[in-house]
C-alpha positions as a Python dict, from the first residue, in 0.01 Angstrom:
ca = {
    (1, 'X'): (0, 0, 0),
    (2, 'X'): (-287, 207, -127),
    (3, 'X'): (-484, 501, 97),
    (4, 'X'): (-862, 554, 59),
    (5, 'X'): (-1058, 831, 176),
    (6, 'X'): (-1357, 736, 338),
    (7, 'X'): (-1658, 919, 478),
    (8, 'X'): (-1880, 779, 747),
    (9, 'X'): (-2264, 829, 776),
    (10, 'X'): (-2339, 474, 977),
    (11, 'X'): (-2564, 512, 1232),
    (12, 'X'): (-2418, 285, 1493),
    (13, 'X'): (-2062, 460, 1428),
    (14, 'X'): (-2197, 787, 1533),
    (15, 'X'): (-2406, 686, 1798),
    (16, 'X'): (-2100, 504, 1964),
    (17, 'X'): (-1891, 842, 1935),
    (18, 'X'): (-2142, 1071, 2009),
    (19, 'X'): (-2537, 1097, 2027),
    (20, 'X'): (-2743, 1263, 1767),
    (21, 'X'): (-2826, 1567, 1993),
    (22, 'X'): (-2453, 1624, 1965),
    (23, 'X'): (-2422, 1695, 1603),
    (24, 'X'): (-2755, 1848, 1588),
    (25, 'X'): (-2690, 2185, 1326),
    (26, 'X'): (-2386, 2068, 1191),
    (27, 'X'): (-2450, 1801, 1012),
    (28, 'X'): (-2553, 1909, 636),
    (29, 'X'): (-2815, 1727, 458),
    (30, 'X'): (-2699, 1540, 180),
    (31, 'X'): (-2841, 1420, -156),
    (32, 'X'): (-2868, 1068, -136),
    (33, 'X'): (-2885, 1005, -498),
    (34, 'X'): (-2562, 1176, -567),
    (35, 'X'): (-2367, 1017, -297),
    (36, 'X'): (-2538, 682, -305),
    (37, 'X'): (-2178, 522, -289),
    (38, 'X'): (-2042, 739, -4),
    (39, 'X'): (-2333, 631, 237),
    (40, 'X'): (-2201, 234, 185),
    (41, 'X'): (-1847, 331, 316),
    (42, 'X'): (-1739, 358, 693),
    (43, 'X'): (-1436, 281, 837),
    (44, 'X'): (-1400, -61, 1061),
    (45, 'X'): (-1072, 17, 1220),
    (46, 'X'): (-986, 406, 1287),
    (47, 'X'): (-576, 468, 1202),
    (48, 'X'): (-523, 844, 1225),
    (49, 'X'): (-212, 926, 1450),
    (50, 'X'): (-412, 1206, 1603),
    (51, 'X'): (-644, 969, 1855),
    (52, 'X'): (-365, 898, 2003),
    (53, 'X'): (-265, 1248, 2152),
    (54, 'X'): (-678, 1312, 2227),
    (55, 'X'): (-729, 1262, 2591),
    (56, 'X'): (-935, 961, 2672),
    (57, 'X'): (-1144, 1143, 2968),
    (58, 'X'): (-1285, 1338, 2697),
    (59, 'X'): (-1538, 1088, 2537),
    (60, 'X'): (-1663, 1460, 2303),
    (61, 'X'): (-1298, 1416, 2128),
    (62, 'X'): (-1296, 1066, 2090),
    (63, 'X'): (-1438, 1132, 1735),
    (64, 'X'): (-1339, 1446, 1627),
    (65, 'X'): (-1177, 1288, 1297),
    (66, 'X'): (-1450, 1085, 1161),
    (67, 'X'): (-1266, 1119, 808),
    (68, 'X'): (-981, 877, 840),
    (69, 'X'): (-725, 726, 631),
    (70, 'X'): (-788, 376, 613),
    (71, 'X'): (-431, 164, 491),
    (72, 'X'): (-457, -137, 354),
    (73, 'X'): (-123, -409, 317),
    (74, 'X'): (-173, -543, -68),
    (75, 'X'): (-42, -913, -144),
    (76, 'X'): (290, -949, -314),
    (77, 'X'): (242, -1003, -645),
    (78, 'X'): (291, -1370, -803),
    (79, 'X'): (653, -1438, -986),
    (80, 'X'): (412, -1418, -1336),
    (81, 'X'): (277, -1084, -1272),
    (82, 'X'): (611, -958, -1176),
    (83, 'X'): (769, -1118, -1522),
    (84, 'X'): (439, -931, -1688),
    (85, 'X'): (543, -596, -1527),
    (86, 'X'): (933, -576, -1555),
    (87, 'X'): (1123, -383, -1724),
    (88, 'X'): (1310, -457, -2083),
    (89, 'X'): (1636, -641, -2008),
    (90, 'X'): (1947, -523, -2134),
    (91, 'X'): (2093, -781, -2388),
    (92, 'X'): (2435, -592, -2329),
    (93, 'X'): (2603, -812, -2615),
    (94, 'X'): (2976, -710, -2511),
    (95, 'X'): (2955, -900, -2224),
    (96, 'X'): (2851, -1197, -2405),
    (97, 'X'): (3144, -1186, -2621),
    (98, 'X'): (3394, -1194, -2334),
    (99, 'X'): (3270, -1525, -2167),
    (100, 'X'): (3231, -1628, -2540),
    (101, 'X'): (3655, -1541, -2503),
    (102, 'X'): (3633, -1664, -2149),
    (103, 'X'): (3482, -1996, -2239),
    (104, 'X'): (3781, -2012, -2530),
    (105, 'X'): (4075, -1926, -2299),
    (106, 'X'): (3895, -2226, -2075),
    (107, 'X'): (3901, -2503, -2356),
    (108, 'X'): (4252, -2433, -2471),
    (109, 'X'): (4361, -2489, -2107),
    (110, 'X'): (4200, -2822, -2089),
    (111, 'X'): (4365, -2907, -2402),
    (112, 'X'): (4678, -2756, -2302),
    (113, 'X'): (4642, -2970, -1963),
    (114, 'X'): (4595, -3286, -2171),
    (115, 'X'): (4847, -3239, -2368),
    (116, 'X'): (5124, -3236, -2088),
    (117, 'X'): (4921, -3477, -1855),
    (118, 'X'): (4974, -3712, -2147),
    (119, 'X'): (5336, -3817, -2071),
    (120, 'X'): (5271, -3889, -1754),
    (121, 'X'): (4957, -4119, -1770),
    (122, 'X'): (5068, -4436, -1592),
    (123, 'X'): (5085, -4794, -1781),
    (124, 'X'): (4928, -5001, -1526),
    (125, 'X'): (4641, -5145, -1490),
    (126, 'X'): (4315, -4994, -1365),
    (127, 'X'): (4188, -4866, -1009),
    (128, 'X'): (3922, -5056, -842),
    (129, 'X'): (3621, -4905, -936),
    (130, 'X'): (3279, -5097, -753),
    (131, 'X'): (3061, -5021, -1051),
    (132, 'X'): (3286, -5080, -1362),
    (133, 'X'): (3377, -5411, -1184),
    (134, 'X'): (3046, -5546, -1183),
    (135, 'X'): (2951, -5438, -1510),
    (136, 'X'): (2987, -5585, -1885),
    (137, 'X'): (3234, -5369, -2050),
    (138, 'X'): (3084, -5225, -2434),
    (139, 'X'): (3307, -5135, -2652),
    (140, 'X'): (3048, -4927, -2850),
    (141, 'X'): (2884, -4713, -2572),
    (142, 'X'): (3124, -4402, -2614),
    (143, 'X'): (2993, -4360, -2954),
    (144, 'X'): (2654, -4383, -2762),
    (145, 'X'): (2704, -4144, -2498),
    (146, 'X'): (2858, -3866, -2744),
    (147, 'X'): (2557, -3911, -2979),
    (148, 'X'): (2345, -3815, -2690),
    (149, 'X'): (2600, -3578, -2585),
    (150, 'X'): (2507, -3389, -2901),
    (151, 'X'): (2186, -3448, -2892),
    (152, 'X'): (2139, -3270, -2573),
    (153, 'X'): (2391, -2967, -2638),
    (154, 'X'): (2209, -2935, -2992),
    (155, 'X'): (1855, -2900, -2798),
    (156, 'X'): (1961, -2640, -2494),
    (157, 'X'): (2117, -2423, -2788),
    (158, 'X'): (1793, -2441, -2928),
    (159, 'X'): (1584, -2338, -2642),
    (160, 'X'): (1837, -2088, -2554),
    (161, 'X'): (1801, -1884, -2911),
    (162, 'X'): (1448, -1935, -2906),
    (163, 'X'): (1432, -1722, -2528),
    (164, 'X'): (1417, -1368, -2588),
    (165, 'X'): (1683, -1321, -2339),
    (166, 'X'): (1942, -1524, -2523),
    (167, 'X'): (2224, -1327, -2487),
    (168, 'X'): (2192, -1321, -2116),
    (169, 'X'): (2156, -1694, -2104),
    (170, 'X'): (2439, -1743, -2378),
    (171, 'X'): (2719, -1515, -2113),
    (172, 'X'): (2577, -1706, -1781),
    (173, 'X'): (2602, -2089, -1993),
    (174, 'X'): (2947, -1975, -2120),
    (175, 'X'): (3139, -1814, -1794),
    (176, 'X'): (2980, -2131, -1590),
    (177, 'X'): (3151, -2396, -1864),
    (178, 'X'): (3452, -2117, -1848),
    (179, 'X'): (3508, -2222, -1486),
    (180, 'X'): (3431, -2566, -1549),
    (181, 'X'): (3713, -2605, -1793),
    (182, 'X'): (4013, -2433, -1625),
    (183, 'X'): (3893, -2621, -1294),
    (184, 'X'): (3863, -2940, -1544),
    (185, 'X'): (4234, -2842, -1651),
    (186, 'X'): (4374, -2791, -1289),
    (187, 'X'): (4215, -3109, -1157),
    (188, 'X'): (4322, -3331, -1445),
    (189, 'X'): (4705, -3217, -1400),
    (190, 'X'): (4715, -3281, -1043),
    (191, 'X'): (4617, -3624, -1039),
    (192, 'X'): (4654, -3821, -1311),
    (193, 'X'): (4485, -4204, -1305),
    (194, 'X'): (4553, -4484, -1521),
    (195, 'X'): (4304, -4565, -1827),
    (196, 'X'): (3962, -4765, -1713),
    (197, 'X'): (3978, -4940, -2037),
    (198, 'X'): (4300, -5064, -2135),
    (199, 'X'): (4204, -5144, -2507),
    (200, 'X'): (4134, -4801, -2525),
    (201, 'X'): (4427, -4664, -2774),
    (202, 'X'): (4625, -4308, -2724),
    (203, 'X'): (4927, -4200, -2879),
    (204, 'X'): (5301, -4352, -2759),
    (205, 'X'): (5484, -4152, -2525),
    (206, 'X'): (5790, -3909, -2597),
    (207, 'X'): (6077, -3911, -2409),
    (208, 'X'): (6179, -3588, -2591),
    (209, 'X'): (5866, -3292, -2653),
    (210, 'X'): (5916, -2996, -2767),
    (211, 'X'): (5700, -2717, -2801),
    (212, 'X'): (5547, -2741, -3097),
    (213, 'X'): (5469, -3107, -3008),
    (214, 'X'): (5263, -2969, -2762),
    (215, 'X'): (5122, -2657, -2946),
    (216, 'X'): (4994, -2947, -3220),
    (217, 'X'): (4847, -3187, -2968),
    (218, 'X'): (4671, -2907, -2856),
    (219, 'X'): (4559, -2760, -3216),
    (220, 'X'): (4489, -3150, -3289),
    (221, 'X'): (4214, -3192, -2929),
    (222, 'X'): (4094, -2849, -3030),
    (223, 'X'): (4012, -2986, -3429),
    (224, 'X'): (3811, -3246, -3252),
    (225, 'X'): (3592, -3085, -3009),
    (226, 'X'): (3691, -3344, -2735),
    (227, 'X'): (3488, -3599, -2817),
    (228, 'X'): (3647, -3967, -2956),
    (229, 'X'): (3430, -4009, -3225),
    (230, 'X'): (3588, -3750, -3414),
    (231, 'X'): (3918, -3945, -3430),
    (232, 'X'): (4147, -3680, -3291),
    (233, 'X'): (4113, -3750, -2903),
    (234, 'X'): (4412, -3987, -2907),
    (235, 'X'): (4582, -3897, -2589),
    (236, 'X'): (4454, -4009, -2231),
    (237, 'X'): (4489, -3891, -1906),
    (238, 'X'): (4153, -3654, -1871),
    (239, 'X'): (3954, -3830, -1610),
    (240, 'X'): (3983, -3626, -1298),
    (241, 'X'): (3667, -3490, -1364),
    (242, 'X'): (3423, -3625, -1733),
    (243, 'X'): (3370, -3356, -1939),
    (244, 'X'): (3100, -3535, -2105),
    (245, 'X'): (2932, -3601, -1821),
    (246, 'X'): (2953, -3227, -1737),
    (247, 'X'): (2808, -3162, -2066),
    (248, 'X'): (2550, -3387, -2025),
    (249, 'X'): (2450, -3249, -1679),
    (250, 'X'): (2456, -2872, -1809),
    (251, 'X'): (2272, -2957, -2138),
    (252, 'X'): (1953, -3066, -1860),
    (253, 'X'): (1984, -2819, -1672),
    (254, 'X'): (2018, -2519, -1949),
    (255, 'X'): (1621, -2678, -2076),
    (256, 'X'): (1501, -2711, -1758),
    (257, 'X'): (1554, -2363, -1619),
    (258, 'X'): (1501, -2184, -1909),
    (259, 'X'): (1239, -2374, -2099),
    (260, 'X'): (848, -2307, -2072),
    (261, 'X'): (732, -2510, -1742),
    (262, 'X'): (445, -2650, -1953),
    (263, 'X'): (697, -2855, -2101),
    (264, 'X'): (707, -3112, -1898),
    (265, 'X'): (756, -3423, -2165),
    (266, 'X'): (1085, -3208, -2299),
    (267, 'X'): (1212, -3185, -1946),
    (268, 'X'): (1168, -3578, -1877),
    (269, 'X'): (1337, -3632, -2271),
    (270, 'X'): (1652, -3450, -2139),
    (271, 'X'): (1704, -3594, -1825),
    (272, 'X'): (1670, -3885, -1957),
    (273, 'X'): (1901, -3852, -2255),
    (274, 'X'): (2166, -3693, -2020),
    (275, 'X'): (2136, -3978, -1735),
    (276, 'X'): (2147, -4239, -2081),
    (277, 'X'): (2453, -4073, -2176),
    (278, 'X'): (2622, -4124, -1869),
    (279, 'X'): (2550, -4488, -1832),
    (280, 'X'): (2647, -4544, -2193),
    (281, 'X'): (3013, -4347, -2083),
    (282, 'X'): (3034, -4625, -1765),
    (283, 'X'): (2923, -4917, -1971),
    (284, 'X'): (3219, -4831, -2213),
    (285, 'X'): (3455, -4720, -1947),
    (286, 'X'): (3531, -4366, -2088),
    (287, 'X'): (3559, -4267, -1714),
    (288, 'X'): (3582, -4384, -1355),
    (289, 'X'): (3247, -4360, -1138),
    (290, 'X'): (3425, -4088, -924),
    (291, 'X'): (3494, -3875, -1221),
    (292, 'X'): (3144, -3899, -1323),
    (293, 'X'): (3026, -3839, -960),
    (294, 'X'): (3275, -3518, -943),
    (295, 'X'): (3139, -3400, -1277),
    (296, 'X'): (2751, -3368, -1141),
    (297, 'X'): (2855, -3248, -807),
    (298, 'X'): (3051, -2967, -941),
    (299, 'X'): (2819, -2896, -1258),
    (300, 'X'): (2504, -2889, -1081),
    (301, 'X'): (2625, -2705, -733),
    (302, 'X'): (2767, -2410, -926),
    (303, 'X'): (2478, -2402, -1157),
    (304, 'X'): (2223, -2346, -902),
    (305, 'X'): (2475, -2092, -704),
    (306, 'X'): (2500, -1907, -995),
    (307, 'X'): (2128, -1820, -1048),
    (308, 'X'): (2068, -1843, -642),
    (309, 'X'): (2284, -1523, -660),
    (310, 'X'): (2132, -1433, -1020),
    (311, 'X'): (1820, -1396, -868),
    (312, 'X'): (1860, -1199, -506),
    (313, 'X'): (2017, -886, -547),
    (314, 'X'): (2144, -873, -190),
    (315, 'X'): (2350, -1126, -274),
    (316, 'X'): (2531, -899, -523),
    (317, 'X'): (2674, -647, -305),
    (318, 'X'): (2916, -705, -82),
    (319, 'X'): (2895, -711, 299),
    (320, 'X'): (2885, -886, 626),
    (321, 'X'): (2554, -1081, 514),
    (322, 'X'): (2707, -1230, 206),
    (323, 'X'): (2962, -1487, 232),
    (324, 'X'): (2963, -1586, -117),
    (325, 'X'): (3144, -1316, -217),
    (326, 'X'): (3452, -1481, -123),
    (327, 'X'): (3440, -1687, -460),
    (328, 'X'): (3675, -1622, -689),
    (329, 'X'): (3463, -1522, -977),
    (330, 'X'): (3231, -1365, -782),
    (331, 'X'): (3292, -1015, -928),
    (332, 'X'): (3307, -1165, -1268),
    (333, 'X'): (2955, -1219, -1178),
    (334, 'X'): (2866, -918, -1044),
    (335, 'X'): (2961, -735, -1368),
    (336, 'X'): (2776, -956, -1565),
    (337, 'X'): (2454, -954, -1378),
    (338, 'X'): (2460, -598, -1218),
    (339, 'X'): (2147, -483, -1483),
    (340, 'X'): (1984, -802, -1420),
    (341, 'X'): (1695, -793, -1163),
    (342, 'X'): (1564, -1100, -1058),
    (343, 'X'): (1490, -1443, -1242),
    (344, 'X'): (1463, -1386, -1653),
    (345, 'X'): (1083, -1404, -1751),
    (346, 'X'): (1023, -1709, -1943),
    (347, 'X'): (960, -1547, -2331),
    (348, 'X'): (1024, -1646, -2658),
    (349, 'X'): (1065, -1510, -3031),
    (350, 'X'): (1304, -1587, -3323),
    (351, 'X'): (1635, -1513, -3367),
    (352, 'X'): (1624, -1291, -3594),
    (353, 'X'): (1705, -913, -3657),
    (354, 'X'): (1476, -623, -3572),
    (355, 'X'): (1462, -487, -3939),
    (356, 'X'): (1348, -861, -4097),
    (357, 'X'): (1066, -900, -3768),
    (358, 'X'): (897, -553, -3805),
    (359, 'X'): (900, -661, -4209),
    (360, 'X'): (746, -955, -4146),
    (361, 'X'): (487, -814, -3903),
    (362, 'X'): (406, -517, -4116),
    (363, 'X'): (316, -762, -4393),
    (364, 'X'): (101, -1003, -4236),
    (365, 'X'): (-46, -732, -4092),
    (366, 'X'): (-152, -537, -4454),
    (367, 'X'): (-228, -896, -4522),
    (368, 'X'): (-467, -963, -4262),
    (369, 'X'): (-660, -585, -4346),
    (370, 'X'): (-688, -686, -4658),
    (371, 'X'): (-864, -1021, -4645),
    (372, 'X'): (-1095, -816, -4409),
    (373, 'X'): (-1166, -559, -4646),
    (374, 'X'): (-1244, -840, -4933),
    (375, 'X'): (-1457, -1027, -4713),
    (376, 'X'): (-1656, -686, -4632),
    (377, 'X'): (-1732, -699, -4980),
    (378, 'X'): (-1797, -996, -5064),
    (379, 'X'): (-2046, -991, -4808),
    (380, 'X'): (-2224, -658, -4945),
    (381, 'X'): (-2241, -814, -5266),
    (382, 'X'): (-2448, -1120, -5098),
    (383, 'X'): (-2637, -898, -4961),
    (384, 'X'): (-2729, -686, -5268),
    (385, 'X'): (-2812, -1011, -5471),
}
């Protein structure tokens, strides 16, 4: 809200408070060339407090204030002009570094999980699943779907350290596939299915494991970054829910939040890659339909609670009016995105230090003076001849 103060000199205003005998004397001439702009204001609508304790059978007080304040409600201001106007966001690179620890601790108990779920994958044949029935079974779409798989995961890193907010988006991406993993790791334990494709081959079962059989199955999943085409995913049992398709789903969802809106065509590419990926993963039976299914529900429900809470900052203070803090990594949260106000504003630079940017902008900015200066006079010399 913004107050103006306004001075009346309409006719019609003053003849409707009083008549012109009434404020004969006191009214002072005026120079109508200096307040040329005064004489067009008057107010429409009269908001002092004070009318309301004048008497109304008095009509001679009915317009004893004709200087008013006049207040006027102002529009909120669109999301852009709010990004235009906000405050520098902390990058607060500690916190990064634990969910970059967080999002460690979360892979090793996947692998961990694997590694003991292992023994106990049953040898019989597969569930009934409706769609990998009534589909031709490829033997090379794994190596498909993990080729996309990177493909997507290479190009949300990309947008990511291209956003000048990276290391905000980096701790959110990290803590999120945190959870996902040691839920990934409970789930998997629980529950273990039989393999959808039974030419798929994992390592023979041990009657006797020790320890260090396990610690090297785990260093061995770890060496391969969980995917098969690496060689080293050789033990089964990790269905309950895909990981790829998790990474899939995430790797859309990282460029389409955080990636200019303009960029429309990009957006299409990676849901398209992603939902290609997961088709490829069905065609070759990497997983059951219900792990994929599972994968998207969970990815995509606690990516958008994440940034629903992200971006209202009732919702990060306890109380009766927010049930969400119930969740278990809610004050995880909290502590990451206490300095955070609002959605991130969609900007970009390099990744690259302060010290080599101001360098760079220094000299293309000597640079650009002195092709100015050159062309200055190399025009004065045209001009001479």
């Amino acid at each position: 809200h913004f107050y103006k103060r306004m001075e009346s000199h309409n006719s019609d205003y003053g003849s409707y408070c009083n008549s012109p005998t009434d404020f004969a004397g006191t009214v002072v001439p005026q120079d109508i060339s200096t307040d040329g702009d005064a004489l067009q204001n008057s107010p429409l609508l009269p908001t002092s407090d004070k009318e309301d304790t004048v008497s109304n059978s008095d009509p001679k007080h009915e317009c004893d204030f004709p200087l008013d304040i006049v207040k006027l409600d102002m529009p909120p201001g669109t999301s852009d002009q709010e990004d235009r106007y906000r405050s520098d966001i902390p990058g607060e690179p500690l916190k990064t570094l634990l969910s970059a620890l967080f999002l460690g601790t979360g892979f090793i108990a996947t692998s961990a999980s694997l590694a003991f779920t292992h023994e106990r994958v049953p040898d019989i044949k597969p569930l009934p699943d409706i769609v990998l029935d009534n589909i031709k079974y490829q033997s090379w779409g794994l190596d498909v779907s993990e080729y996309l798989l990177m493909i997507s995961t290479i190009s949300a890193l990309i947008v990511v350290l291209l956003h000048s907010h990276r290391l905000v988006i980096l701790r959110r991406i990290w803590l999120l596939l945190g959870i996902l993993y040691y839920y990934r790791a409970l789930t998997m334990f629980v529950t273990v299915l039989p393999k959808p494709d039974e030419t798929y081959t994992c390592m023979p079962r041990r009657n006797t494991t020790t320890t260090v059989d396990y610690a090297k199955r785990v260093l061995t999943i770890l060496s391969g970054g969980g995917l098969s085409i690496s060689g080293k995913h050789v033990y089964c049992g990790d269905y309950i829910f895909s990981g790829h398709t998790m990474t899939l789903t995430m790797g859309y969802l990282v460029i389409k939040q955080y990636s200019p809106r303009r960029f429309i065509l990009l957006h299409w590419a990676s849901f398209l890659v992603s939902l290609c990926g997961v088709v490829f993963l069905l065609l070759s039976r990497g997983h059951y339909t219900i792990d994929v299914l599972l994968a998207y529900y969970v990815t995509s429900r606690i990516w958008w609670l994440y940034h629903t809470l992200a971006h209202n900052q009732q919702l990060k203070s306890r109380g009766e009016h927010n049930f969400l803090d119930n969740m278990c990594w809610w004050h995880v949260f909290r502590f990451f995105e206490i300095q955070i106000q609002g959605p991130l504003p969609r900007r970009y630079s390099l990744p690259l230090p302060k010290a080599i940017k101001r360098f760079f902008r220094v000299s293309f900015t000597r640079l650009r003076r002195e092709n100015s200066v050159s062309q200055e006079i190399f025009q004065g010399s045209q001009y001479e001849i």
